[in-house]
C-alpha positions as CSV (number, residue, x, y, z in Angstrom):
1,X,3.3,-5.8,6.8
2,X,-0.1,-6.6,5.0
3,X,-1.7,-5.9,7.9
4,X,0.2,-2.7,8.8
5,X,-0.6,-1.8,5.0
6,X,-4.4,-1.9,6.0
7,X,-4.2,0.3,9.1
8,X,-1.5,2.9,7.1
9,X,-3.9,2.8,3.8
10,X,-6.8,4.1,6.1
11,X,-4.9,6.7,8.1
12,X,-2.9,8.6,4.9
13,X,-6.0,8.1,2.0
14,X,-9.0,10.4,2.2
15,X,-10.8,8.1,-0.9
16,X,-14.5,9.1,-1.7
17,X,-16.7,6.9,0.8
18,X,-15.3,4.5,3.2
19,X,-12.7,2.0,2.0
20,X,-13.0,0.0,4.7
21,X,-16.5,-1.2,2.7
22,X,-14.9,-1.9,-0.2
23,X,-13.0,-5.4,0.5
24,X,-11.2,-5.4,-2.8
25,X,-9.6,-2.0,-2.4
26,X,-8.3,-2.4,0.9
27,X,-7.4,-5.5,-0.3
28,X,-5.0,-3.8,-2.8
29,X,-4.0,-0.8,-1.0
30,X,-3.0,-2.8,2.0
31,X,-0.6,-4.7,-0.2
32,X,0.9,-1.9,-2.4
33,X,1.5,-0.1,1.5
34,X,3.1,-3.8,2.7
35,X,5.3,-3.8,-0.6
36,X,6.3,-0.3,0.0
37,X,7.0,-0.7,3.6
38,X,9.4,-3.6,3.0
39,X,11.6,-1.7,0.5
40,X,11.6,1.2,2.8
41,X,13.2,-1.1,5.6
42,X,15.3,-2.8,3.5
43,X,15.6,-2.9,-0.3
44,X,17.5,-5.7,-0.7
45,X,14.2,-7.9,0.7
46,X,12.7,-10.2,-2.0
47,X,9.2,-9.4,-2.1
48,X,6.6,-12.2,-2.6
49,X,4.1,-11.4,-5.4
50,X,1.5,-14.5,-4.9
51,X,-1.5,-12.7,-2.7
52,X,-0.5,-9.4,-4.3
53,X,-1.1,-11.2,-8.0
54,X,-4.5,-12.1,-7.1
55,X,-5.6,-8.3,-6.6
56,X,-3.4,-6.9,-9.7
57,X,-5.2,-8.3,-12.2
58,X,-8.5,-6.9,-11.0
59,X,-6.8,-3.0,-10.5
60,X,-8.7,-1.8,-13.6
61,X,-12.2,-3.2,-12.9
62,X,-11.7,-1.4,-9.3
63,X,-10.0,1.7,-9.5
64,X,-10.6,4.5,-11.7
65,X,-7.1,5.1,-13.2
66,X,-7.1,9.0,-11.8
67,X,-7.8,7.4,-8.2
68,X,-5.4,4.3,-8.2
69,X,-2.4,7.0,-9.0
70,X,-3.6,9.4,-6.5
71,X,-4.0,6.5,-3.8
72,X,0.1,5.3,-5.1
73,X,1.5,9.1,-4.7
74,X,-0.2,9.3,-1.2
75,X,0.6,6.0,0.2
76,X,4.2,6.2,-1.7
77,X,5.0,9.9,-0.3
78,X,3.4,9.1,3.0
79,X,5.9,5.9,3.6
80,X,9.4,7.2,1.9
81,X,8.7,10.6,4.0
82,X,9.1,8.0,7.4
83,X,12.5,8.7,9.3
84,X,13.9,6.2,11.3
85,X,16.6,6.0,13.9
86,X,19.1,3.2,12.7
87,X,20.6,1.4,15.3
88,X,24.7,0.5,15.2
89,X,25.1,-3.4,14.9
C-alpha cells in the first residue's frame, strides 16, 4: 500500500514544485495514502505504525501546517470518494 500511496500522492496533489524531489514528503504522503487505503478496504485491519513513526515526528520541520492539511483533505477525499464493487463470499 506504501507504494500505491507514492503513485496516488502524485496523481491527486498539485503541491508547489515537484514532490517527487523532496524525499521526505513523499516519504510521508505515501504513508498517510497507505494508512488511508487500508482503512478504506477494511477498517478492522491493524495498521503498523513503525516506518510511519519515523516520518511523524519530522511533519513540522517539513510541512507548513496550511500545506500538510491541504495535502490530508486531498489525499483523504480523493481515497473515501473510491467505489468499489464488493464481491459475495
Amino acid at each position: 500500500m506504501h507504494e500505491l500511496g507514492h503513485h496516488l500522492t502524485i496523481s491527486v496533489l498539485k503541491i508547489a514544485g515537484d514532490i517527487t524531489k523532496d524525499y521526505a514528503k513523499n516519504e510521508v504522503l505515501a504513508e498517510l495514502s497507505s494508512y488511508l487505503l487500508l482503512k478504506k478496504f477494511d477498517e478492522t485491519i491493524t495498521y503498523n505504525f513503525a516506518y510511519s513513526n519515523v516520518w511523524a515526528n519530522r511533519i513540522t520541520e517539513i510541512f507548513e501546517v496550511d500545506e500538510f492539511i491541504k495535502c490530508y483533505k486531498a489525499i483523504s477525499n480523493y481515497i473515501f470518494s473510491l467505489k468499489f464493487a464488493r464481491r459475495d463470499k
